[in-house]
N, CA, C and O of each residue as an XYZ file, in Angstrom:
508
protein
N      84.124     73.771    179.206
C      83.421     73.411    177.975
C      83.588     71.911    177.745
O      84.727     71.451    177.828
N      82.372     70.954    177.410
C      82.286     69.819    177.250
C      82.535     69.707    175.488
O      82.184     70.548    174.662
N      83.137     68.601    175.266
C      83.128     67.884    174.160
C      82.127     66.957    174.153
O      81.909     66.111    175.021
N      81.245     67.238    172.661
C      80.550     65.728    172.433
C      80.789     64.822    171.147
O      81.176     65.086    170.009
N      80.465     63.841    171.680
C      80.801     62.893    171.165
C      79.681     62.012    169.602
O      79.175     60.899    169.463
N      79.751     63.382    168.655
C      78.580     63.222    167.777
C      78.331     61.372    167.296
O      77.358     61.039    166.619
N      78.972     60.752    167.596
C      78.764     59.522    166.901
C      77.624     59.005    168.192
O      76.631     58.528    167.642
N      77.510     58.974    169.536
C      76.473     59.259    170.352
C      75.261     59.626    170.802
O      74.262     59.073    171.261
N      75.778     61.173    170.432
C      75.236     62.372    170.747
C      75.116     62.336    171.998
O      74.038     61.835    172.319
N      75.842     62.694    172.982
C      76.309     62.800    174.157
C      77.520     63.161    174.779
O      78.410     62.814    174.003
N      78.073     63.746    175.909
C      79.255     64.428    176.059
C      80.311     63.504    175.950
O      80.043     62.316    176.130
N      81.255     63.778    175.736
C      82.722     62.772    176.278
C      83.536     62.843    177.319
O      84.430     63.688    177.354
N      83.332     61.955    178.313
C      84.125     61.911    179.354
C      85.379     61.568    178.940
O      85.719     60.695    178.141
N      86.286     62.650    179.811
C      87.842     62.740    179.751
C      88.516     63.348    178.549
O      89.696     63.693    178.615
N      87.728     63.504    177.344
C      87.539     64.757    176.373
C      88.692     63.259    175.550
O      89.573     63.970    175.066
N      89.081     61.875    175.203
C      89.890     61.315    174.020
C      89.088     61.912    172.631
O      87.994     62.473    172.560
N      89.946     61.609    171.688
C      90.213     62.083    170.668
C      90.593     60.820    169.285
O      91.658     60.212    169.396
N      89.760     60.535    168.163
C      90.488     60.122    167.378
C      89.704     60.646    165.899
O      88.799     61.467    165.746
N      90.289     59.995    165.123
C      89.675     60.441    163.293
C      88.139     60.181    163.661
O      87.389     61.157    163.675
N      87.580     58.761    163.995
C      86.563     59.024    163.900
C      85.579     59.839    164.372
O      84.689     60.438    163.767
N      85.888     59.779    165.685
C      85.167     60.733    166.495
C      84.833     62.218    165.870
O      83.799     62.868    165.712
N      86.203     62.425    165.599
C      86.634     64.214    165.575
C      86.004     64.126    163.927
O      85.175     65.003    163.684
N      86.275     63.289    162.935
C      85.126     63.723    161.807
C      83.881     63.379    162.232
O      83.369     64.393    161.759
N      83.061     62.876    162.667
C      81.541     62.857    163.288
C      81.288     64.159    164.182
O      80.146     64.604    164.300
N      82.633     64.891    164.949
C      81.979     65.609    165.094
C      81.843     66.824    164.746
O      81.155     67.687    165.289
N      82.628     66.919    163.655
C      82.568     68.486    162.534
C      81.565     67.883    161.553
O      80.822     68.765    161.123
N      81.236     66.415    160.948
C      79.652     66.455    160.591
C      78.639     66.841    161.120
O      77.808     67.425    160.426
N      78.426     66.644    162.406
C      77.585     66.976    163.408
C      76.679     65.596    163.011
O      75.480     65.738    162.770
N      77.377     64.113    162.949
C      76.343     63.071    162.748
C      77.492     61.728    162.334
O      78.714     61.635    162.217
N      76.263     60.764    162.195
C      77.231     59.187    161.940
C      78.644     59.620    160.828
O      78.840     60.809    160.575
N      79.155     59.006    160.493
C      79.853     58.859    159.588
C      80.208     57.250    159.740
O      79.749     56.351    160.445
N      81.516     57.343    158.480
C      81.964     55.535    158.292
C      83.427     55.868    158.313
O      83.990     56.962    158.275
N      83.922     54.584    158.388
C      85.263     54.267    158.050
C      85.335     54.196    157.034
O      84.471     53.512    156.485
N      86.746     55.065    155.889
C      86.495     54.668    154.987
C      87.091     53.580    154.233
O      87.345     53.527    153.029
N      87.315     52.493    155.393
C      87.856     51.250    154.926
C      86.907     50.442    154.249
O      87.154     49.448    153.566
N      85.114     51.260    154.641
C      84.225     50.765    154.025
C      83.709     50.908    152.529
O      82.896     50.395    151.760
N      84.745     51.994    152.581
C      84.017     52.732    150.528
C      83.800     51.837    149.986
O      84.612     50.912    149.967
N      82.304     51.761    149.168
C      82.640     51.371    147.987
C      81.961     51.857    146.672
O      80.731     51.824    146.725
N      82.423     52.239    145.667
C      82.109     53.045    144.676
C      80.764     52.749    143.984
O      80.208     53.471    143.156
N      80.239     51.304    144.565
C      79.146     50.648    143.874
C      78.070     51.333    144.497
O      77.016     51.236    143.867
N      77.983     52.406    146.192
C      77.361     53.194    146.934
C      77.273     54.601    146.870
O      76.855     55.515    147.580
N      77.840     54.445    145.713
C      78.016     56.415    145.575
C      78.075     57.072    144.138
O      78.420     56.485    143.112
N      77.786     58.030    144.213
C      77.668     58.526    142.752
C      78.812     59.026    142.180
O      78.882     58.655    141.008
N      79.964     59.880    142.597
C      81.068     60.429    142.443
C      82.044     60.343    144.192
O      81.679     59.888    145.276
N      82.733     60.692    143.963
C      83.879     61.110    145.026
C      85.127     62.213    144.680
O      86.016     62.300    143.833
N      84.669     62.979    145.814
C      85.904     64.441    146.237
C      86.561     63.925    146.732
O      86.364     62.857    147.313
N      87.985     64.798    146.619
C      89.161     64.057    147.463
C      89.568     65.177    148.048
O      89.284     65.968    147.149
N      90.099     65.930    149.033
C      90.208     67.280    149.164
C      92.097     67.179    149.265
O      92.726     68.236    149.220
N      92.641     66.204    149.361
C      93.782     66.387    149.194
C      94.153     64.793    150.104
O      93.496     64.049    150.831
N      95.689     64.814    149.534
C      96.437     63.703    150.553
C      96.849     62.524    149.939
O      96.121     61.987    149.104
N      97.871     62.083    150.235
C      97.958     60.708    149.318
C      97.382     59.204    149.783
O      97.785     58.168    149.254
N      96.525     59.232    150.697
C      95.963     57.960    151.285
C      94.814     57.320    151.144
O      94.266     56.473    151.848
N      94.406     58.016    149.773
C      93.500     57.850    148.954
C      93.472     57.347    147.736
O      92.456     57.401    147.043
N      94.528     56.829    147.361
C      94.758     56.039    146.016
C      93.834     55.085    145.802
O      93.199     55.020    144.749
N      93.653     54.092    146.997
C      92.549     52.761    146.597
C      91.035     53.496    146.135
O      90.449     53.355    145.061
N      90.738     54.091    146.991
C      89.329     54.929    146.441
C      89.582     55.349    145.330
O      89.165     54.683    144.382
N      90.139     56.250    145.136
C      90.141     57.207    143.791
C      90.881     56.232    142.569
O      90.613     56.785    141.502
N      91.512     55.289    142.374
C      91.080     53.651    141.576
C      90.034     53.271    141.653
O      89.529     52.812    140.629
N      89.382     53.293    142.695
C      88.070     51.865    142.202
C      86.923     53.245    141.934
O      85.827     52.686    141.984
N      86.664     54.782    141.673
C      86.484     55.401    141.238
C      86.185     55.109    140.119
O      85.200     54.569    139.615
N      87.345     55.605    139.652
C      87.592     55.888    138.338
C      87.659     54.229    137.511
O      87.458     54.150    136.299
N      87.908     53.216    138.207
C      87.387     51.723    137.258
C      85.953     51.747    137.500
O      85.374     50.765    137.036
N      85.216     52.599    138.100
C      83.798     52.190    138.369
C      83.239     54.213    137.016
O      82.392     55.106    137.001
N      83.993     53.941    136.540
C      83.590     55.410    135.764
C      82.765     56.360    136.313
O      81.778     56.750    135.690
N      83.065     56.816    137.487
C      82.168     57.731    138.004
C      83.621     59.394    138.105
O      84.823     59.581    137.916
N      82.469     60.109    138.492
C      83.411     61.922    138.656
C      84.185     61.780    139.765
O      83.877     61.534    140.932
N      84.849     61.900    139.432
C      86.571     62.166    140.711
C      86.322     64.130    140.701
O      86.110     64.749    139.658
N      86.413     64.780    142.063
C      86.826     65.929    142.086
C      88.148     66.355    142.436
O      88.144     65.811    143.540
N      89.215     66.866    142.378
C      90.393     66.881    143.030
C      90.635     68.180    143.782
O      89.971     68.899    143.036
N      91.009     68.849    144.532
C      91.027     69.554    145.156
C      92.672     69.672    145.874
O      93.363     68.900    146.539
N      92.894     71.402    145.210
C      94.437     72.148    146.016
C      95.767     70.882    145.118
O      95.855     71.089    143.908
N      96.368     70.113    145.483
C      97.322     69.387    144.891
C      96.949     67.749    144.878
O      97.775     66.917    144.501
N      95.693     67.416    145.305
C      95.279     66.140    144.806
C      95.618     65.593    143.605
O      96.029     64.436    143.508
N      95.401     66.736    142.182
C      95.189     65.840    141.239
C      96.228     65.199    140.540
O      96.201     64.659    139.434
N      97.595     65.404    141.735
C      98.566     64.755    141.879
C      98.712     63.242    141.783
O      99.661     62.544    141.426
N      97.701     62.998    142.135
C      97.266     61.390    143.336
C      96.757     60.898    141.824
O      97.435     59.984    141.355
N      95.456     61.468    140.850
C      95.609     60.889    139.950
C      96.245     61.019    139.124
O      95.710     60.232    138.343
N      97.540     61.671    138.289
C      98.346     61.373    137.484
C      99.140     60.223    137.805
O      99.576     59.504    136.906
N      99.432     59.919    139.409
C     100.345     58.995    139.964
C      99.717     57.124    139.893
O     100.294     56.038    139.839
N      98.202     57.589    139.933
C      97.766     55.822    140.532
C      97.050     55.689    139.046
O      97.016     54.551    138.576
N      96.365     56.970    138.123
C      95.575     56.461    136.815
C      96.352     56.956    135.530
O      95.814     56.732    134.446
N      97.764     57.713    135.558
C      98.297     57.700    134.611
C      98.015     58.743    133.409
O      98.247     59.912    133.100
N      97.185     57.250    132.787
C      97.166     58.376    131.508
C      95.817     59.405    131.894
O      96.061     60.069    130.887
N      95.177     59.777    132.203
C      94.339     60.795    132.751
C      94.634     62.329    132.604
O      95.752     62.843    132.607
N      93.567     62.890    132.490
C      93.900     64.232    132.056
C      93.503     65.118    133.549
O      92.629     64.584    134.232
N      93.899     65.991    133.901
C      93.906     66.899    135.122
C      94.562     68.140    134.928
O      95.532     68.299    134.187
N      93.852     69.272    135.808
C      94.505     70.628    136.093
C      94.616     71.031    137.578
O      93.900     70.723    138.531
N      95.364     71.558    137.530
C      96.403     72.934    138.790
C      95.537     73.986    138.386
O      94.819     74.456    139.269
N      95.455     74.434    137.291
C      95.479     75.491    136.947
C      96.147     76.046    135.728
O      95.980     75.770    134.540
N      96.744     76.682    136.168
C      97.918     77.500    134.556
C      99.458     76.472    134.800
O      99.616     75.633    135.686
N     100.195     76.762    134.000
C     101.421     76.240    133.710
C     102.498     77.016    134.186
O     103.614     76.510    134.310
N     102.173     78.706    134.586
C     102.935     79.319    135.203
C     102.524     80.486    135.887
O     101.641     81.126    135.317
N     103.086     81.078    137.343
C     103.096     81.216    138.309
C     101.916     82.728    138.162
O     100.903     82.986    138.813
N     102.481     83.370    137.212
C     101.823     84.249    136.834
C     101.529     85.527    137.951
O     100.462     86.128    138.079
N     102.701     85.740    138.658
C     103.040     86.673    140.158
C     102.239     86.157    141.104
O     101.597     86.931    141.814
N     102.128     84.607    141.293
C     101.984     84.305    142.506
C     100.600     83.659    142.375
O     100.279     82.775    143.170
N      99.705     84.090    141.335
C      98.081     83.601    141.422
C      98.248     82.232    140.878
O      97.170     81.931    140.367
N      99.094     81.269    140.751
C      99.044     79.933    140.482
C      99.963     79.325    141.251
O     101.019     78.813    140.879
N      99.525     79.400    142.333
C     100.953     78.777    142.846
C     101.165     77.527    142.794
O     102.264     77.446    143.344
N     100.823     76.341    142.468
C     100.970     75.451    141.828
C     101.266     74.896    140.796
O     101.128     73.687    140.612
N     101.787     75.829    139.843
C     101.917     75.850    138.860
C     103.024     74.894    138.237
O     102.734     74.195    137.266
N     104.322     74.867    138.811
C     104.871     73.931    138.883
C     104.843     72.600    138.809
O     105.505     72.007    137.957
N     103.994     71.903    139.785
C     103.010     70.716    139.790
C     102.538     70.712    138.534
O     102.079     69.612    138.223
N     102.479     71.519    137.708
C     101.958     70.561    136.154
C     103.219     69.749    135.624
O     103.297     68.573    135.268
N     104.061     70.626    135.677
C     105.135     69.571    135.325
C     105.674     68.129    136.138
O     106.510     67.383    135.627
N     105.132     67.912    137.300
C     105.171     66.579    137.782
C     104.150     65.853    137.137
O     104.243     64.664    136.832
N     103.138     66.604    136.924
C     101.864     65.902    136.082
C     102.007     64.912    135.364
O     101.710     63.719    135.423
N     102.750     65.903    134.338
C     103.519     65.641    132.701
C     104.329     64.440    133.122
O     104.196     63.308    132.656
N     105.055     64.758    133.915
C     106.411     63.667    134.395
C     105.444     61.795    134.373
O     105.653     60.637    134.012
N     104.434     62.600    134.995
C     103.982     61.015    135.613
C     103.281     60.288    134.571
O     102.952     59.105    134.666
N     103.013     61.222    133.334
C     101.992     60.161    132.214
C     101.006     60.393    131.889
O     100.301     59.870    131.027
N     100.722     61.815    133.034
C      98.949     62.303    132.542
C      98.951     64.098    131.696
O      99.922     64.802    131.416
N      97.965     64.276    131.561
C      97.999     65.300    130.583
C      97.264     65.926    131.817
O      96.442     65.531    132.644
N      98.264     67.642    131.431
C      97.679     68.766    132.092
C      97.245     69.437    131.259
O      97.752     69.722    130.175
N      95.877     69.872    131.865
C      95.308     70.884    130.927
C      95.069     72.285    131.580
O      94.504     72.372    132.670
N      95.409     73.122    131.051
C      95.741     74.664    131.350
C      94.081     74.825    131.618
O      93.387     74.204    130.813
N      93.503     75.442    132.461
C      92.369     75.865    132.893
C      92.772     77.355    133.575
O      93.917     77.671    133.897
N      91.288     78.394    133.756
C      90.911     78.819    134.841
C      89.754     78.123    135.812
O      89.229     77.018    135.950
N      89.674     79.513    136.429
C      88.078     78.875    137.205
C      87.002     78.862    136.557
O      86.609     79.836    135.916
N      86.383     77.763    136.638
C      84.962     78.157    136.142
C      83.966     77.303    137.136
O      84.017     76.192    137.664
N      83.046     78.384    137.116
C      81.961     77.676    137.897
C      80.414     77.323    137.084
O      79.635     78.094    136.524
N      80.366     76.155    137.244
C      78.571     76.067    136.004
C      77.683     75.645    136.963
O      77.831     74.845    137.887
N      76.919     76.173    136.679
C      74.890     75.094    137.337
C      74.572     74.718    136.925
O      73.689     73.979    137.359
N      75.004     74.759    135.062
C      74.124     74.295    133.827
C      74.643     72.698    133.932
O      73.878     71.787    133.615
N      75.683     72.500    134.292
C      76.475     71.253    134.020
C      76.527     70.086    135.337
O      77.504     69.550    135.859
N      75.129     69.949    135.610
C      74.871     69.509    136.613
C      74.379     68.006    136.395
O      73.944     67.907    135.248
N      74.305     66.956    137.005
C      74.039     65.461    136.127
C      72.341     65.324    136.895
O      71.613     64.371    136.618
């Protein structure tokens, strides 16, 4: 089985491997570095997790656009925007269906306000 090399579109000889490549090729197309972001090109930004995203998710949120956070991200903003409001989820564990729950209290720790949520999903609330 050949590997290709979506930033191409053509196979890869000797099958190397790096970030860019390997995200171009679960896009199935170009992508960027995202040393290139810049918030003045985009309407919002997801973060799906990780802490190596602080500079983005700042010039975000100074450019007032929607931050999504995703699993224990919204870690990243209590830590780099402070006073900011964010949820985990619930405040406690509740046999296991919050397991993050904990993480509100680092929240708290860091300066931002947790707010107790469930899930909700809207279509109505669409921009």
């Amino acid at each position: 089985m050949h590997v290709i090399d979506h930033t191409k579109g053509q196979p890869s000889e000797g099958e190397t491997r790096n970030v860019l490549t390997e995200s171009a090729r679960i896009a199935r197309g170009k992508i960027t570095d995202l040393a290139k972001l810049s918030a003045a090109d985009h309407d919002a930004a997801v973060f799906p997790g990780g802490f190596g995203a602080a500079k983005n998710l700042y010039e975000f949120h100074q450019a007032g656009k929607p931050i999504g956070l995703c699993c224990i991200a919204p870690v990243l903003a209590a830590k780099v925007l402070r006073s900011v409001e964010v949820t985990v989820g619930h405040e406690q564990e509740e046999g296991g269906k919050w397991p993050y729950a904990g993480t509100a209290q680092v929240i708290k720790a860091l300066g931002a306000k947790h707010c107790v949520t469930g899930v909700t999903i809207s279509f109505q609330q669409r921009g």
